[in-house]
Every structure is written in structure tokens, then in C-alpha cells.
Residue, then its C-alpha position, 0 to 999 in steps of 0.5 A: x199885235x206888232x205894228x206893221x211898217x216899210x201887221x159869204x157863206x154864213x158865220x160858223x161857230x168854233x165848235x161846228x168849223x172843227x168838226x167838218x166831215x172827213x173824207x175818210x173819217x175811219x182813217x187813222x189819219x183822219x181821226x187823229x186829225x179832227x181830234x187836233x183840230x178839235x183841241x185847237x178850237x177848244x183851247x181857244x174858246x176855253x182860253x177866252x172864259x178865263x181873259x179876264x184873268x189876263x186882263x186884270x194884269x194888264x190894267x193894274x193901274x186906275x182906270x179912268x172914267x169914260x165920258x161917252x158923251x164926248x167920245x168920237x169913234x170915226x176916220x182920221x181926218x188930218x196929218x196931226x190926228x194921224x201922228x197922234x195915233x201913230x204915238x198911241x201905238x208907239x207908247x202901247x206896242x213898246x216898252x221905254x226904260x226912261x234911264x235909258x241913253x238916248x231913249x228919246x231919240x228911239x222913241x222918235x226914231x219909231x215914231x218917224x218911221x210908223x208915221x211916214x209909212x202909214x201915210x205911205x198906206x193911207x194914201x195908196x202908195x205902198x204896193x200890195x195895199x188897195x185901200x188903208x184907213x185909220x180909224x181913232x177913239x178920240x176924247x176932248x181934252x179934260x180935267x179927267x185926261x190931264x191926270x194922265x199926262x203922259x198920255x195927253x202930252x204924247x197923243x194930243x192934237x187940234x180937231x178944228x180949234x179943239x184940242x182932242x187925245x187919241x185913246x184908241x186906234x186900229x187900221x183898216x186894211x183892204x188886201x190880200x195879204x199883210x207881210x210875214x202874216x198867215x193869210x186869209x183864206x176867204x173870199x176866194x180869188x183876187x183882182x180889182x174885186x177884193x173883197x177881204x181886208x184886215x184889222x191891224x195895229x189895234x190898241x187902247x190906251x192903258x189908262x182907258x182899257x175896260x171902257x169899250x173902247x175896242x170894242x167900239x173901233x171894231x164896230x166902226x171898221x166893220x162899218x166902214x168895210x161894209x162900205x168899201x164892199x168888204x164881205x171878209x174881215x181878218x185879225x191875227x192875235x197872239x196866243x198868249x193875249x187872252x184878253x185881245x182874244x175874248x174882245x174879238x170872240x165877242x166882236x163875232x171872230x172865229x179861229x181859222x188858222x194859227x201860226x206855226x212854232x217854226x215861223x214864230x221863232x223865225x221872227x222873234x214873236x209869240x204865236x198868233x191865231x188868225x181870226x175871221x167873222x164874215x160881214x152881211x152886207x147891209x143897205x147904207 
């Protein structure tokens, strides 16, 4: 998922979306239709039986232990563990070759920029946006993370006198709509009482992968968009990215659209699918 800068009718599964009636369904139009559709929900489902293929790619490295016991899913709560987040996607979302000239400089050159327009959102100045928030996986500092150096020395950062690292980290964004992105198309209408939102920036640090870890940021964005009154929630997804994929299947996203070859090539990106689950709304 590419970082975004200056990205209740009832739950209905992926086999039933794609088999809605047809006005005309004798139509040779109409058939040859429903049967694309029905190829694009199966390639889907079927793509996730075989994420952790992909997965074990991504995760060659040692995984480290999770203790769960120290682990905090929640909000950020200052400027410092915001920065730190913003470097946790810096380091997942792009690839530093370190013989590079000046490759410190870019790197903070990114993390400059991401940072100040995050907290452009978070704090309501970018139009477009009604509400935005950042919510981190945070671990305290400890002999099992200093192993990880890089991770520690890049994504620290003070949490009332204790020193926390951010592991995880998505942003929660109440809007109609994220730039160059396919656009939901529930709930109908807009105004003061939108009522959609979508998941953004989402991503674990590699050390951690296979722990949970995104699973439990989903959970908590979908607390905290029940909260704001969301009944919507949204995430794009690139088609090549089978384990990104089966952590939203399992978080009760379905496909709703995808994006087309065109539009891809004219950014400079994989295809992505545009993902959707509806939130039931609970009494907090």
C-alpha cells in the first residue's frame, strides 16, 4: 500500500456479490458479464488459499518472538510516537540501497515530508479529510528488539519515561474518497454525515510479520470507526500482494472493485483491488 502524501445492508460474501441477478440475464451481454465477474471473485478468493506462499517470501528472515503481554495496540499520543511511525513506513514501504550517495538524505527527505503531512491530517488541515488518525503496535524496548537494531535505532521513541518501538502502524481515514484511489461506493451520499472511512498506510515491521500484528491494527481501526459512527470501511490492496489479501479476507473484507490496467500504468504501480466489510454498529 503506497503512502499517502501532500492512500448497513448485511455483510455479503464474495461468492453471492457476484452472482446478483441480471436485469437480462438471457443477454449475450449480460452473460458474458456475470461470467467476468464471476472469474474476479474467484481469482480473488482462490488467490488467498495460496498467500502463504507469498508470505514465506516476504518473511525469510528470523521472526522475532512476540511478547503479547507488553504489546499496546491503541492511538497515537504524541508527535515523537507519530515520527516514529511515520519511519516504520518509510523503512517498509522503500527499498535504500546503503552504497548509494546521499541515501541518508533521501531517506530523510521522505520522512520530512510523510511526517508533516500526516500531521497536516491527523490534525484536520488537509481538505477532503473529516477525520484522520494513527493507530500503532507499540512494544517496549527489550533484549528480544535490540536484536533488531535497525528497527529499534529507526522506530524508537519515549512513552511517559519508557522507551516504546513502533512495530505496526495504519491510519484511519474518515473521507469520501483518497487521491488517485478507486472510491467506495457505500454509504450512499455525502455532507457532514459520512459515514465511510478507509484504511491507509497499513504495515508491520518485517522482524514482527506472522505475529498478529495486523490483524490486531485492524481490529482496533475498526473500534475506533465504530466509535466516530462509521458503518463503512474501505482498503485498497495490490493484486500481486497474497498475503496483504488473505489478513483482510480474514478481517471480513470483501472485493468490491478493482482498478483498471489504464489507470495502474498511468501511475506507475501494481493493480489494486478495492476491498470492503461493513461495521455493526455495537453500544460503546
Amino acid at each position: 500500500m503506497a503512502l499517502l502524501s501532500s492512500a448497513s445492508p448485511p455483510i455479503i460474501t464474495l461468492r453471492s456479490r457476484f452472482h446478483l441477478r441480471n436485469p437480462n440475464p438471457n443477454s449475450l451481454n449480460s452473460r458474458l458479464h456475470s461470467s467476468a465477474l464471476q472469474r474476479r471473485a474467484q481469482r480473488f478468493r482462490f488467490r488467498s488459499q495460496f498467500a502463504g506462499v507469498a508470505a514465506s517470501n516476504i518473511c525469510e528472515q528470523e521472526t522475532l518472538t512476540l511478547d503479547r503481554g507488553s504489546l499496546i495496540v491503541k492511538e497515537y499520543f504524541t508527535e515523537a510516537e507519530l515520527l516514529a511511525a511515520v519511519r516504520l513506513r518509510i523503512r517498509t514501504f522503500y527499498e535504500f540501497n546503503q552504497e548509494t550517495f546521499n541515501v541518508e538524505d533521501h531517506r530523510r527527505f521522505l520522512t520530512e515530508r510523510e511526517y508533516e503531512a500526516l500531521k497536516d491530517r491527523v490534525c484536520g488541515m488537509r481538505i477532503g479529510f473529516k477525520r484522520v488518525t494513527c493507530i500503532n503496535a507499540t512494544l517496549p524496548l527489550s533484549p528480544v528488539l535490540v536484536s533488531a537494531s535497525d528497527l529499534c535505532s529507526l522506530c524508537k521513541f519515549s512513552d511517559d519515561g519508557e522507551n516504546r518501538v513502533v512495530v505496526g502502524t495504519l491510519d484511519l481515514n474518515q473521507c469520501l474518497s483518497l487521491t488517485d484511489e478507486l472510491t467506495g461506493k457505500k454509504p450512499q451520499g455525502t455532507g457532514p454525515d459520512l459515514k465511510r472511512a478507509y484504511l491507509s498506510n497499513v504495515c508491520v515491521a518485517k522482524e514482527l510479520q506472522r505475529n498478529g500484528l495486523g490483524y490486531a491494527l485492524i481490529a482496533k481501526s475498526k473500534e475506533v470507526a465504530r466509535e466516530w459512527g462509521i458503518t463503512d470501511l474501505y482498503v485498497h490492496v495490490a493484486v500481486d500482494n497474497d498475503a496483504a489479501q488473505k489478513l483482510y479476507e480474514k478481517s471480513g473484507f470483501v472485493y468490491e472493485n478493482e482498478e483498471p490496467a489504464w489507470q495502474a500504468r498511468f501511475l506507475s504501480r501494481p493493480r489494486r483491488y478495492l476491498l470492503w466489510t461493513h461495521l455493526k454498529q455495537t453500544n460503546l
